[in-house]
N, C-alpha and C positions, 0 to 999 in steps of 0.2 A: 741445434746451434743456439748458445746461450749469447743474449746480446749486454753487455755491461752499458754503465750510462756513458758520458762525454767529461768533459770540462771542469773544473773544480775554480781555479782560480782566474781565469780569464774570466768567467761569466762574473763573476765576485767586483772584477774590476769596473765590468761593464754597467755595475750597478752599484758603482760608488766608491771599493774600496781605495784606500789610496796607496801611491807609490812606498814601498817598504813596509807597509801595515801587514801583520799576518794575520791571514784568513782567518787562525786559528780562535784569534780572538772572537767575531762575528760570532760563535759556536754559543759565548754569553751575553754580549753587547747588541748583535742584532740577530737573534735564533729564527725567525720569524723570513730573512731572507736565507738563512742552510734551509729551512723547512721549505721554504718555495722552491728552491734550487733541485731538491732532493722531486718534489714533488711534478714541478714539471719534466724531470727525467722520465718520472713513473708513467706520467702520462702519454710520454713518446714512446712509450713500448720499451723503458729498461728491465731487465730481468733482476740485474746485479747494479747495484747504486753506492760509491763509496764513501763513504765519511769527510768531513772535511778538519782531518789529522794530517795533511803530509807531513807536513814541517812539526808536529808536533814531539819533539824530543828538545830532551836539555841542553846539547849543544847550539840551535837554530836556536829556539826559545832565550837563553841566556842572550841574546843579539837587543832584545827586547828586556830583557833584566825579568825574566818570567819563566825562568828556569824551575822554577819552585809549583810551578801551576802546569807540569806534563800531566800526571793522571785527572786531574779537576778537565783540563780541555779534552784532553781524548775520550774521558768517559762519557761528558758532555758530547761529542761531537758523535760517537756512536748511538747516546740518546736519542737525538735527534735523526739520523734514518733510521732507526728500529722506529722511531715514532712514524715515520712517513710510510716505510715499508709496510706497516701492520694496517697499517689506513685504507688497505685497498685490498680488494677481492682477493685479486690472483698474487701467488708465491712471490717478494721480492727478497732477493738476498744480500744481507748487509755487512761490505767487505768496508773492515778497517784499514784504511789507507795508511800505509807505513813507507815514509821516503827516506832518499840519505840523512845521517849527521852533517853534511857540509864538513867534515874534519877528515885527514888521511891517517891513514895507521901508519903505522911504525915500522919501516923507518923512516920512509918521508915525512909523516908526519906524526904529532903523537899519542891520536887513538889506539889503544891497545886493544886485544881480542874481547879480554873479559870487561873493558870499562865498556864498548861498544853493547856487548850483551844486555848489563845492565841497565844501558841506556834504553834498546829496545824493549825490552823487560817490562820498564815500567811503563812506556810508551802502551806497550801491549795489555798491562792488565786493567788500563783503563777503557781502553776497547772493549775486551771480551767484559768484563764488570759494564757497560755500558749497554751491551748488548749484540755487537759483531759477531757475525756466524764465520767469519773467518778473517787472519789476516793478509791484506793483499800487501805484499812488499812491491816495492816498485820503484823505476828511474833508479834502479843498482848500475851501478857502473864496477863496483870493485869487487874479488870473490871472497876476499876475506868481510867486505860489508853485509853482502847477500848471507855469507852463511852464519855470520852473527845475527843478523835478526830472524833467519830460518831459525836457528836454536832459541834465539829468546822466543818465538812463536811457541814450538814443542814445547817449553820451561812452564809456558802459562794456559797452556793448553788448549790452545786454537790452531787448526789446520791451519795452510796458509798458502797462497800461490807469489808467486815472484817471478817480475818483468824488469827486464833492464833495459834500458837506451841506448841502443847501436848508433850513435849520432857521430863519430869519427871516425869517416871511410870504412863504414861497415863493423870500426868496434866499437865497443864500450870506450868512455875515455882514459880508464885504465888498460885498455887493450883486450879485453875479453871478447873473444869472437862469437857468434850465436849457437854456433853447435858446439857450446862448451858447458853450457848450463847442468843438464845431464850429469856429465862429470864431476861438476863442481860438488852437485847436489848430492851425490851419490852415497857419500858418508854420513848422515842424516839417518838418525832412527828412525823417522817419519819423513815420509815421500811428500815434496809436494801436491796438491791439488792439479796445478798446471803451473807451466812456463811459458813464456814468451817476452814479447817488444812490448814498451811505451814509449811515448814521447819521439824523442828525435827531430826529423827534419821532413817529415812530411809521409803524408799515405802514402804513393811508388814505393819508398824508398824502405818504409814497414813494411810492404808485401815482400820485397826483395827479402828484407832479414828472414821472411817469414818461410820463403822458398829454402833459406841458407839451412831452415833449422828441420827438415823433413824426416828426419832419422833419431828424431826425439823421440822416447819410449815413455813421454808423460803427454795427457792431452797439451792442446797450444793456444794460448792468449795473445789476441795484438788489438792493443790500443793507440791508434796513430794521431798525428796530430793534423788539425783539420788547415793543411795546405800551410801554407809559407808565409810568418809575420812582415807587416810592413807597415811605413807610416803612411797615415791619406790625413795631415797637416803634421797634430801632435796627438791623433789615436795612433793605436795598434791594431792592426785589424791581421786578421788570416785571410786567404787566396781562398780556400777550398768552396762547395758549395755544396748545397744539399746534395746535388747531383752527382758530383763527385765521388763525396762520401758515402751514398748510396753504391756506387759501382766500386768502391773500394772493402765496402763490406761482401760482395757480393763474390769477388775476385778472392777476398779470405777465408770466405766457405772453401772455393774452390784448391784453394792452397791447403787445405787441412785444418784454419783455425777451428775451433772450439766454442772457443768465445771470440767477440768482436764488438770493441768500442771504442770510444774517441778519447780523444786526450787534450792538448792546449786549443784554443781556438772552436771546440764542439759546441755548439747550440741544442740545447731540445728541437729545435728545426733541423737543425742536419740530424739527429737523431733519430726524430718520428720519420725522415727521407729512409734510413738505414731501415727501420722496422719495416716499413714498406716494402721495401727491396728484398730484403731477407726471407719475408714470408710469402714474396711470390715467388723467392726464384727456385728453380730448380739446379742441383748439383752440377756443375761443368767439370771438364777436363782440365787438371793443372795447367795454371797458365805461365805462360813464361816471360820472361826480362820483357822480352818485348810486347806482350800481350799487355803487361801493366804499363807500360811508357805509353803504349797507344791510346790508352781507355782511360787512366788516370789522371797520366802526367810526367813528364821527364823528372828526372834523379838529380837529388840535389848532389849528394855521394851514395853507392852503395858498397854493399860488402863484396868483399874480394874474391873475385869468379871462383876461383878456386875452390871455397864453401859453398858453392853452389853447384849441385847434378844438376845441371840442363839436363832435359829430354832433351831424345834423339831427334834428328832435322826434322823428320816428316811427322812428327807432331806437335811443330811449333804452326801459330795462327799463321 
């Protein structure tokens, strides 16, 4: 079991960024906290540590009139974990973080296949030129997004794994169900690394995806978010606790994941809780709907029973 790190942009905020600034920027303006960011991962016991590129593409970036600066940031931004990663003993691996365009395709809206590509493209080759061992696409909601930047990955020649957000009633918010990745992917000269969950609505509700997707024939990644935003004045803060997310990584062994890491709201402290967890536990028996609501936490929404094989009655807890 390979453990990825936590948090990208909520830790960002928590140390100053401000409301609408993209992280991406920090990659040149403030290097020094991506390298502490990246660094305190490594120290919780991350294996996989990603870049701090989501938003880096032309469509987010021109938001900021910095559409012209995708490859300067992203290569920058994978400079800096190959710098952390190589800083320490043991093997860290460094996944270039690739998120949506924020634009719909065509017909809704009017990304095309090959403008899309392109866009990932370039997003991508500053990555791998940067130093990324692989690219991680991620928080896909759409199949025409996921397999656009799956092909700008292959075009530029970096493996690549790819996670979507089951965050509406168990879909994507295009509708994509979790045991559809597979399918999607399937036309792809090059197989993903792995598939799986990020993001969404909370740990329960990522194991749930995670149960949906058991008949997956590529390893499985889930990166949940640590518990349920809320304000205490005018922060933002997450519910989750070391504790939690410790019994949430532990519950994703159990469900088959692969890999297991955090996503909005993760600390290096809920992280080094995970490591701990991880490297005592020993393998359990799949657990089920109700095994996760009892040990984690009730369900904000999940996916629809139906994508889900429950085990039979007498080996639920």
């Amino acid at each position: 079991m390979v453990l990825a790190d936590g948090a990208t942009g909520t830790n960002y905020f928590l140390a100053g960024l401000g409301a609408g600034e993209p992280p991406e920027f920090w990659n040149v303006d403030r290097p020094e906290e991506v390298l502490g960011l990246h660094r305190r991962f490594i120290a919780a016991g991350a294996e996989i540590i990603l870049s701090n590129s989501f938003g880096c593409n032309r469509h987010r970036l021109k938001l900021h009139k910095a559409e012209d600066r995708v490859y300067e940031l992203a290569k920058r931004a994978a400079e800096l974990a190959r710098q952390a990663a190589d800083a320490t003993a043991r093997s860290v691996v460094v996944a270039g973080s690739v998120g949506p365009t924020g634009e719909l395709f065509v017909p809704m809206g009017e990304l095309t296949h090959d403008a899309a590509v392109e866009s990932f493209t370039e997003q991508m080759r500053g990555l791998r030129d940067g130093g990324a061992d692989v690219a991680w696409i991620e928080t896909m909601s759409s199949a025409e997004e996921l397999s656009a930047a799956a092909e700008a990955s292959i075009k530029v020649g970096l493996a690549y794994v790819v996670t979507c957000s089951f965050d509406t009633a168990g879909r994507t918010m295009m509708g994509m169900l979790p045991d559809e990745l597979d399918r999607i992917l399937a036309g792809q000269p090059l197989a993903p690394l792995a598939i799986g969950a990020n993001c969404g609505v909370g740990a329960p509700d990522i194991l749930v995806t995670l149960l949906a997707m058991q008949k997956a024939t590529h390893p499985l990644v889930v990166k949940g978010n640590c518990g349920i935003p809320h304000f205490q004045g005018t922060e933002c803060v997450y519910s989750g606790t070391p504790e939690q997310m410790a019994r949430y990584a532990t519950l994703a062994i159990d469900a088959g994941a692969r890999i297991v890491g955090g996503c909005c709201g993760t600390t290096p402290e809920h992280l080094a809780a995970m490591r701990a967890a991880i490297d005592a536990h020993v393998r359990g028996q799949r657990p089920t709907i109700e095994t996760v609501v009892r040990e984690v936490g009730p369900l904000t929404n999940a996916a629809p029973s139906a994508t889900i094989a429950r085990p039979a009655r007498r080996s639920r807890s």
